[in-house]
N, C-alpha and C positions, 0 to 999 in steps of 0.2 A: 509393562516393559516398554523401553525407549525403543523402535527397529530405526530410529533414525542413523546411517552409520556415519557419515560425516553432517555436523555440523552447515561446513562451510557449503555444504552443492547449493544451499540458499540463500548466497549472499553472492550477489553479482551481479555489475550492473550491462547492460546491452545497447544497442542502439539499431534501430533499421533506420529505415526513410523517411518515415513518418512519427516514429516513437521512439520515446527514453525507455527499458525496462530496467526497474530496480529489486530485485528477492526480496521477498516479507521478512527475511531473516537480518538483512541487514539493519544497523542501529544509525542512529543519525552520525554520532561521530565516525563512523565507517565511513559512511559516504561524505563527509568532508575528508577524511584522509586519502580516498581513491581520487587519483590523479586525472581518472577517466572522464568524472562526473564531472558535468557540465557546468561552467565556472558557476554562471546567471543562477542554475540550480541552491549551488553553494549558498551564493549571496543571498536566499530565498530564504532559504532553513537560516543565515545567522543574523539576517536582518529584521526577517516576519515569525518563525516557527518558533525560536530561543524561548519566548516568552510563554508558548501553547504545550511546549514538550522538552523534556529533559532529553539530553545527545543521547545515555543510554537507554531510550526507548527502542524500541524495535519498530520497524515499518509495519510489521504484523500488528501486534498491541496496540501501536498508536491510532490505524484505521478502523480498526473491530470496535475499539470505544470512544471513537471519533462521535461527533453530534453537531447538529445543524447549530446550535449557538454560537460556536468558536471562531475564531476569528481563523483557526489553520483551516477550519470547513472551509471558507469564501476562497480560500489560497485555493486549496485542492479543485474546489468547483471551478476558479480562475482557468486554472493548466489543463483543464479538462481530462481530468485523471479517471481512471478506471481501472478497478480491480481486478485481479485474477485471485478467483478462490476456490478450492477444493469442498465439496460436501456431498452429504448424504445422495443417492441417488434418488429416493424417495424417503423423507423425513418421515412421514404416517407411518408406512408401513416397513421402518426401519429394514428397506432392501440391502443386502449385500451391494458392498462395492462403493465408489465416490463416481461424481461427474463433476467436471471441471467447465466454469462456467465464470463470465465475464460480466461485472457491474460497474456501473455507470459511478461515484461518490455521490449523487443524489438519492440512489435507489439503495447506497449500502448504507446508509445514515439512517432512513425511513425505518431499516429493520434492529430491532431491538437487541442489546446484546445476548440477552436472554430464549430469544428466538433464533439469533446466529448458534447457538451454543445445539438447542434442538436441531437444527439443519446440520450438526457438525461441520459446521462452516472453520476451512481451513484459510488464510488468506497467505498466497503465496509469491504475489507480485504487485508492485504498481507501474500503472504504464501512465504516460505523462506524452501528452502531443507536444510535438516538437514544434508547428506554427505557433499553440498558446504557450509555449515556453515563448519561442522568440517576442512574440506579441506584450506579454506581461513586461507593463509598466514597474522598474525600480526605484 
């Protein structure tokens, strides 16, 4: 059974000082139609990503079977992105409960989807620095 009761509490995008947050839930044409998100962003996904990932992909999806070949990997590595993902608290011994825990897109690449799947690895956001947004050559 789904306990998820809305949908949407996973799509939304944030900002601090430092960082972009976007919800693993949102799909790429989401985040071109939120007026929030960062134009330069925009231009990212319809100029670099079009060709890596279909819009109704999900940010979730698209990162969990992301890989070091692709050309969206070298984007994400660019922006200096980093995940936020829900998993097991201890995979071995299948403990009660998640711990929520932050990776780096070089260290969520290294691990297998197959392996993500044992850690019940949830991914619930991406965070995107705001200097290597501004910084990233278009």
């Amino acid at each position: 059974m789904n306990n998820i009761v809305n949908e949407d509490d996973f799509k939304y995008y944030m900002q601090d000082i430092e960082r972009h947050y976007f919800g693993g839930r949102y799909n790429y044409k989401e985040i071109l139609d939120n007026e929030m998100t960062p134009f330069k962003f925009k231009t990212i996904i319809t100029k670099y990503l079009k060709d890596e990932v279909d819009y109704d992909t999900t940010i979730e999806s698209h990162l969990y079977h992301l890989n070091k070949e692709g050309f969206d990997y070298k984007i994400f590595k660019q922006l200096r992105a980093r995940i936020r993902v829900c998993q097991y608290k201890n995979p071995e011994k299948r403990e009660k409960g998640f711990k929520e825990k932050i990776y780096t897109v070089e260290q969520l690449v290294k691990i297998d989807p197959s392996e993500k799947e044992r850690m019940g690895m949830i991914i619930s956001e991406l965070i995107i620095s705001k200097l290597a947004l501004f910084g990233f050559s278009i």
